[in-house]
KOLVEX-225092 format. One line per 4 residues: number of its first residue (from 1); their letters; for each residue x negated, y, z negated of C-alpha. Coordinates in Angstrom, 1 decimal, m for minus. Each point is the difference from the previous one (the first is absolute). Layout:
! KOLVEX-225092
NUM> A> X Y Z | ...
***
This chain:
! KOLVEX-225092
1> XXXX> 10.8 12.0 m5.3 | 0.0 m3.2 m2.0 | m3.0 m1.8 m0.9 | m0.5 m4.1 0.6
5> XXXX> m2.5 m2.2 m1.7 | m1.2 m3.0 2.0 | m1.7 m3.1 m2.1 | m1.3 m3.4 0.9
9> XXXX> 1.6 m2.7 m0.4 | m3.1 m3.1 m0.1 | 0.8 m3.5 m0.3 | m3.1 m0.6 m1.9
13> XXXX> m2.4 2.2 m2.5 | m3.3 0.0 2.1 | m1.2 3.6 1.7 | m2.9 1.4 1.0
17> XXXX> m1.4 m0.1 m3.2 | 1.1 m2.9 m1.1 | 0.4 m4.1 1.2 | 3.7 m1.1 0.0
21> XXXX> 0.4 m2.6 m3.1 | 2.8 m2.3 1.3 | 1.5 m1.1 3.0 | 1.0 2.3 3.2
25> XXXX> 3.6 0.4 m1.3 | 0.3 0.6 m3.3 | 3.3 m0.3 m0.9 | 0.2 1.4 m3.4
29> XXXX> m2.4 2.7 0.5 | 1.5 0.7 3.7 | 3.4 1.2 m2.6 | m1.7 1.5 m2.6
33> XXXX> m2.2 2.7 2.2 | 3.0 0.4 1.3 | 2.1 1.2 m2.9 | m3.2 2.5 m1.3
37> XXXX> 0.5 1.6 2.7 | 4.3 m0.1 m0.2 | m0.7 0.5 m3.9 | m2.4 3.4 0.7
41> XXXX> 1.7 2.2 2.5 | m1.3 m1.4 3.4 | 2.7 0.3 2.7 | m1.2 m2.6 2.4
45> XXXX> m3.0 m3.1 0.5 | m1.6 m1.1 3.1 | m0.1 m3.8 0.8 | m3.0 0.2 1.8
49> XXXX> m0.8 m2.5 3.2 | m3.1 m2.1 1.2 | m0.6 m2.8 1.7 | m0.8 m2.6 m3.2
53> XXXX> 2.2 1.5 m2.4 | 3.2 m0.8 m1.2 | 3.0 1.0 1.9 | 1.0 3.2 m1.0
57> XXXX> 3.7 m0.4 0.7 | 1.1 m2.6 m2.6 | m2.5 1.4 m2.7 | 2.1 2.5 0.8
61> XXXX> 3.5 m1.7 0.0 | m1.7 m1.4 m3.3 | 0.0 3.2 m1.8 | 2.4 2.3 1.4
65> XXXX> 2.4 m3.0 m1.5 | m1.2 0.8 m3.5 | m0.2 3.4 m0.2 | 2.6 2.8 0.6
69> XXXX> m1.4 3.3 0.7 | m3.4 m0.3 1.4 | m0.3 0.1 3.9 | m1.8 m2.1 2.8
73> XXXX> m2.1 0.9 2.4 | m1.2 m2.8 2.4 | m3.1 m0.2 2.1 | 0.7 m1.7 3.2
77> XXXX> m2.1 m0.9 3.3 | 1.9 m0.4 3.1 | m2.3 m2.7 1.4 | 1.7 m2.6 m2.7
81> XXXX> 3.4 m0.2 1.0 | 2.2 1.1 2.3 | 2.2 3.0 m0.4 | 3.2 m2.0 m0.1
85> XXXX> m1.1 m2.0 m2.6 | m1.6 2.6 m2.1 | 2.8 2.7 0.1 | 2.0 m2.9 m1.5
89> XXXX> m2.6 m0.8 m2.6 | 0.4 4.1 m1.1 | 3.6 0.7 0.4 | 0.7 m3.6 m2.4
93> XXXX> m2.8 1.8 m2.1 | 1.4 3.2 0.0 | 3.4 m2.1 m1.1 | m1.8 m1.9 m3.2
97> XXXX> m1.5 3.0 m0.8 | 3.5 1.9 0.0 | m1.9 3.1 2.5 | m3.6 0.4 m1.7
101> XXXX> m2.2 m1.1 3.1 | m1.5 2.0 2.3 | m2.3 m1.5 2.6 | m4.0 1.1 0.6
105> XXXX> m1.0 m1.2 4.0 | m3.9 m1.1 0.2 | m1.3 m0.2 3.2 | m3.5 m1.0 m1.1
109> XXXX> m3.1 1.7 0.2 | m2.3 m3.1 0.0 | m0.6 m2.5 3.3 | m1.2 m2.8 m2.3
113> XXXX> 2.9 0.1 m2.9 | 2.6 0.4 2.8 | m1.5 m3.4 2.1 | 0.3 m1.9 m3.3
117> XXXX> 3.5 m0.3 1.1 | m0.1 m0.4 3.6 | 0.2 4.0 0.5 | m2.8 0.1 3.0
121> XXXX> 1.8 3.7 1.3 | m2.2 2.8 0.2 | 0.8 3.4 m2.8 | 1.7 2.3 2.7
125> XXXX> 1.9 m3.2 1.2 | 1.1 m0.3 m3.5 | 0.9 2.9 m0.6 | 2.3 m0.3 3.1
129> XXXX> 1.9 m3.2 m1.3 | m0.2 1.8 m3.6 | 2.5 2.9 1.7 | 2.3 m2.4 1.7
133> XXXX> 0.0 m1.9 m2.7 | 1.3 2.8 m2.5 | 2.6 1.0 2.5 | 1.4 m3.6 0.2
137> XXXX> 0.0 m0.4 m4.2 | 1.5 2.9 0.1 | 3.0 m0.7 2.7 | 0.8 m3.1 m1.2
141> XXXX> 0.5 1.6 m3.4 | 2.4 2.2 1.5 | 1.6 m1.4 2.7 | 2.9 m2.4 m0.4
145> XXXX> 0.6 m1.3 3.2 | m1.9 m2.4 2.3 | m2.8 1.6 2.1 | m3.0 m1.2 2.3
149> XXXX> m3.5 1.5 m0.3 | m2.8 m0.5 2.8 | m3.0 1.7 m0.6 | m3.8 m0.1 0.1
153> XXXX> m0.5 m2.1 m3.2 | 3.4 m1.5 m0.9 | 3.1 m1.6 2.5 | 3.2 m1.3 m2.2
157> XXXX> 3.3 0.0 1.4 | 3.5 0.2 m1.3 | m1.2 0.5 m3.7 | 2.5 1.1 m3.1
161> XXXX> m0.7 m0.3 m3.6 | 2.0 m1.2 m2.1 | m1.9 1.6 m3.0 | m0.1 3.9 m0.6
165> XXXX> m2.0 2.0 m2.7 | 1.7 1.0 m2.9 | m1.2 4.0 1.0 | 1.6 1.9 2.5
169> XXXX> m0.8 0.1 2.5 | m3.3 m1.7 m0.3 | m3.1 m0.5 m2.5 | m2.6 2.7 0.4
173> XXXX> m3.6 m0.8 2.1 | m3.2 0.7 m1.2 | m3.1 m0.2 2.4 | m3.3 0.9 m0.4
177> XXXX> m3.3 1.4 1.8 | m2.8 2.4 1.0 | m0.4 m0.2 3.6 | 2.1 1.7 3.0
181> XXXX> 2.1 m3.0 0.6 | 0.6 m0.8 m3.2 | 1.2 3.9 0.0 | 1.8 m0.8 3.0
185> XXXX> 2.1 m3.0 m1.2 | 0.6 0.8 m3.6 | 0.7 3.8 1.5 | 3.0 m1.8 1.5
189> XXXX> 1.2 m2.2 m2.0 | m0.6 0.1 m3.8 | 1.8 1.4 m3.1 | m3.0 0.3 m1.8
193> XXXX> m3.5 0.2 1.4 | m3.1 m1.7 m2.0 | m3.3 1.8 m0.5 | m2.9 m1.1 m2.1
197> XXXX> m1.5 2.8 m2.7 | m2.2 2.1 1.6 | m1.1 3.4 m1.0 | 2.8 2.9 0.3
201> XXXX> m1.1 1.9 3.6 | m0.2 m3.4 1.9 | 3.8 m1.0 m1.8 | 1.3 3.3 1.0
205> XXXX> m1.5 m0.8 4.0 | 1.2 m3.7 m0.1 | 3.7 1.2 m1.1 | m0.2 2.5 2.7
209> XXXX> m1.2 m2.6 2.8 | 3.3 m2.2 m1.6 | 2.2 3.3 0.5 | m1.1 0.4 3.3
213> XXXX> 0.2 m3.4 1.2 | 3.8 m0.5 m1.3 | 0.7 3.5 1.8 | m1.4 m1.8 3.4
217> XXXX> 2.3 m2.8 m0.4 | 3.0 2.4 0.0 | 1.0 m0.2 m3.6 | 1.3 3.0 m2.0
221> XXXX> m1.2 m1.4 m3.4 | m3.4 m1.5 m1.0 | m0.9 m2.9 m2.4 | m0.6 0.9 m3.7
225> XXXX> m3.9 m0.6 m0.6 | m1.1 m2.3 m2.4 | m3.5 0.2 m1.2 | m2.0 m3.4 m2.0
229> XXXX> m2.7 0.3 m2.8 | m2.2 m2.0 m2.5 | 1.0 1.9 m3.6 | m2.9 0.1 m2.3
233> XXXX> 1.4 1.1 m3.5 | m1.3 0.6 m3.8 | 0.9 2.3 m2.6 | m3.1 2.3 1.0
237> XXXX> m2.2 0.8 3.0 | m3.0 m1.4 m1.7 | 1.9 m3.4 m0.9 | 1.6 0.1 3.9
241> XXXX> m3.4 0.6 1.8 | m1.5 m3.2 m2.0 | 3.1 m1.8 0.9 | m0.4 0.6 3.7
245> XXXX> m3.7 m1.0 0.2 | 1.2 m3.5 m2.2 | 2.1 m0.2 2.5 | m2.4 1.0 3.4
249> XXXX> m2.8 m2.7 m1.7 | 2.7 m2.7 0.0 | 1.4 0.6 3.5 | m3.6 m0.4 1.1
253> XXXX> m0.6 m3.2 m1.3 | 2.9 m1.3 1.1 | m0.6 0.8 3.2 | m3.6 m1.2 0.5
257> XXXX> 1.5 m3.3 m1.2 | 2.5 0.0 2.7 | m2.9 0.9 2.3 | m1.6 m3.2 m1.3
261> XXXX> 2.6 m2.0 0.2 | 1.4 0.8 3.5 | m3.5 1.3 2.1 | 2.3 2.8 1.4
265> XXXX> m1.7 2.2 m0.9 | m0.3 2.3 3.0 | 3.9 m0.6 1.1 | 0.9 1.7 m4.0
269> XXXX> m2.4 3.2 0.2 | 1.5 0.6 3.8 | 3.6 0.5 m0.1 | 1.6 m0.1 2.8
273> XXXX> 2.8 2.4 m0.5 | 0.1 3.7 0.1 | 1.0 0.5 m3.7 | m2.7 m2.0 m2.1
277> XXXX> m2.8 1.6 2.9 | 1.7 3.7 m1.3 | m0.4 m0.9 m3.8 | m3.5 m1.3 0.7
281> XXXX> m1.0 3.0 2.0 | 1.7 2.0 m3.1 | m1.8 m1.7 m2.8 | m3.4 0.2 2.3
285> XXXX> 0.4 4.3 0.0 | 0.4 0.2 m4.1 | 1.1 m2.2 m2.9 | 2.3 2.9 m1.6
289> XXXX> 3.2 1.5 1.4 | 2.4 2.8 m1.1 | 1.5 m0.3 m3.2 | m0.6 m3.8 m0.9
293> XXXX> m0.8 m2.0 2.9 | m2.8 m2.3 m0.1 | m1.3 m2.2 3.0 | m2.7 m3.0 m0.9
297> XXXX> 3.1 m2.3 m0.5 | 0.6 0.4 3.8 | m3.6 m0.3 1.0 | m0.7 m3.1 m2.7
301> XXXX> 2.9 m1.8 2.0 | m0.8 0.9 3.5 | 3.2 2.8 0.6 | 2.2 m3.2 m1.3
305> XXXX> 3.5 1.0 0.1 | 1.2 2.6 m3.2 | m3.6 0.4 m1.4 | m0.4 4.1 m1.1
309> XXXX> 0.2 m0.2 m3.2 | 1.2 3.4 m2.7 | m1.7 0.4 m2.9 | 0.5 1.7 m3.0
313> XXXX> 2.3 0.7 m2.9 | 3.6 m0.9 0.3 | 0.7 3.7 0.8 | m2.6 0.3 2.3
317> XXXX> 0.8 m2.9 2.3 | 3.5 1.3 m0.6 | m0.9 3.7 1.6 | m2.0 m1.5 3.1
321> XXXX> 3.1 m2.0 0.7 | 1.9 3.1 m0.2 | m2.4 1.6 2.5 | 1.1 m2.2 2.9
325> XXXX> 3.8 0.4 m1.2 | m0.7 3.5 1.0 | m1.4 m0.9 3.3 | 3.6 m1.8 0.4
329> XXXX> m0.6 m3.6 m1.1 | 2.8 m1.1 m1.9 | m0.6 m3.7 m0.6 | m3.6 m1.0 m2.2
333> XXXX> m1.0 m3.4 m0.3 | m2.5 m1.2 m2.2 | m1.5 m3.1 m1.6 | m2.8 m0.2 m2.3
337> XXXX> m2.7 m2.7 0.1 | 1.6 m1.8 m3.3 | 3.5 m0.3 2.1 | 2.2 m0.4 m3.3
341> XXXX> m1.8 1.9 m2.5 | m0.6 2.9 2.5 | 3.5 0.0 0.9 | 1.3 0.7 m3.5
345> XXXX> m2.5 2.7 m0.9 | 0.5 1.5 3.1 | 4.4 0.1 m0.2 | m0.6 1.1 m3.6
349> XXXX> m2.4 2.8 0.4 | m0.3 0.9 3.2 | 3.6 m0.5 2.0 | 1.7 2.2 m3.1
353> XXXX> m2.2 3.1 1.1 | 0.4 m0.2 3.5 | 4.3 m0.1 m0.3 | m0.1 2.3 m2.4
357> XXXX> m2.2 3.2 2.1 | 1.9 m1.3 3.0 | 2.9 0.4 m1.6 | m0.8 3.5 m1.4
361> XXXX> m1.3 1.2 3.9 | 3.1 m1.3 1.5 | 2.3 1.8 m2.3 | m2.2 3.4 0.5
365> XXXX> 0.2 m0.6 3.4 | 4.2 m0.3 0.1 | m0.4 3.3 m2.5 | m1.7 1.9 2.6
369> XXXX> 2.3 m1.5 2.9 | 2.9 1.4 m1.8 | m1.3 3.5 m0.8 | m0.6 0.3 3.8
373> XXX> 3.4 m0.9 0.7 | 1.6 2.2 m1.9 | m2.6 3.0 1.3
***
């Protein structure tokens, strides 16, 4: 099966390593991370959402405008608009961008980041409106004649669109989560469904629970699995080990600065959602995992968002990535700490390795599917 390759698409330079040096929205740098990543054999970026940050959507707009091939993937909380509106906002996206969006549904895993817009709904609740919300996107996308909806979270009558996505017969959804009802939703509704890097036995149970909860909701297929890490890279081990513990010492500071500067420091090393409490509870059993994956990035951050980091040689990081395509994920994303340097060391040496053995296993695999065929 094909292989996808998800970067980031900042509007600023800062990370975890490293404080942002210009405004929020960076125009110029917002285009030129951007085309590294359309320059060095990345498929897709993720616009990525929170509650200060620049709208994603016309960042978006912005540079699907300017470049041709790369695609859009765009983060999105139901709690900020209504469905109406925003199915509107990705179908006239999906247009501008002549079919290269594809949508990624956050219900939010954190009480205090959703209340900083008015979201005062408890996580099951969410997840609830996060389902009906999906299934509205998706039938206004789709359907081209006026229709009523009443139901627990939304109540619209007589809408049509006017505005339909460029793909037939829709965009593709992403959603993503560890716990049963984030199974249960993304189950149901999405194309692909989001995991954070953890070691290889607890991928292989999470894409099982996915399997199973898409079987439950009577579907025949099941959403592709897309798995996120940190990539650590250098020529050699040696060089790669040094780089990560660089990299560990300046997450650390950064972080007790933030602690300084916000006195929250209890609310950041107690996640509230189920997938920063598993890469916690992962990093607290052992700092070393299967082939290349290393866990004191998720601890130093508190389990914040994509934080498992792989280290090691371009080859190396390139084999553990390989290791979870076996386990059937088919779409890797991955940003380094330096977004823009990391991005075009990692499509030049790393992304090349990956398409290449893929390509070689697929074709072995049609080999062998045709000798049995003809037996």
């Amino acid at each position: 099966m094909p292989v996808e390759f998800l970067g980031i698409a900042a509007t600023h330079d800062g990370s975890e390593t490293t404080p942002r040096s210009g405004a929020a929205f960076d125009k110029e740098y917002t285009l030129r991370l951007a085309r590294a990543h359309e320059d060095h054999g990345w498929d897709r970026v993720l616009f990525a959402y929170g509650s200060g940050s620049p709208d994603p959507a016309p960042a978006a707009a912005y540079v699907a405008s300017r470049l041709d091939r790369l695609g859009i993937l765009l983060a999105h909380r139901p709690n900020v608009s209504y469905p109406t509106f925003a199915a509107k906002t990705f179908a006239t996206l999906d247009r501008i961008s002549e079919g290269r969006l594809a949508v990624h549904f956050i219900t939010g895993g954190n009480d205090h980041e959703q209340r900083r817009e008015g979201d005062t709904l408890t996580k099951d609740e969410r997840y609830a409106r996060t389902r009906e919300y999906i299934r509205i996107v998706k039938k206004i996308w789709t359907t081209h004649e006026p229709f009523d909806h009443e139901g627990a979270h939304y109540r619209f009558h007589d809408f049509v669109s006017d505005v339909f996505p460029h793909q037939q017969p829709r965009p593709a959804v992403s959603f993503g989560g560890s716990s049963p009802a984030a199974y249960e939703t993304g189950g149901a509704e999405a194309d692909v469904y989001c995991l954070w890097g953890e070691p290889l036995a607890r991928t292989a149970e999470q894409i099982e629970a996915v399997k199973a909860a898409a079987k439950a909701a009577g579907r025949t297929d099941a959403p592709r699995i897309q798995v996120a890490f940190r990539p650590i890279i250098a020529p050699t081990e040696e060089l790669a080990w040094e780089k990560a513990h660089r990299t560990l010492g300046a997450i650390r500071e950064r972080r007790e600065a933030a602690f300084a500067r916000h006195h929250r420091r209890g609310a950041l090393e107690n996640p509230e959602n189920t997938g920063s409490q598993r890469l916690i509870a992962i990093a607290e059993a052992g700092e070393r995992y299967d082939r290349a994956l290393w866990t004191p990035t998720a601890a130093a951050t508190g389990g914040a968002g994509n934080s498992n980091a792989l280290v090691g040689t371009p080859e190396t990081v390139a084999g553990a990535l390989l290791d979870y395509y076996d386990l059937g994920v088919d779409v890797l994303s991955a940003r380094g700490y330096d977004l823009l340097g990391d991005a075009i060391d990692f499509g030049r040496h790393v992304i090349p390795i990956v398409r290449e053995e893929v390509a070689r296993r697929d074709a072995e695999r049609a080999a062998r599917g045709a000798l049995a065929g003809v037996g």
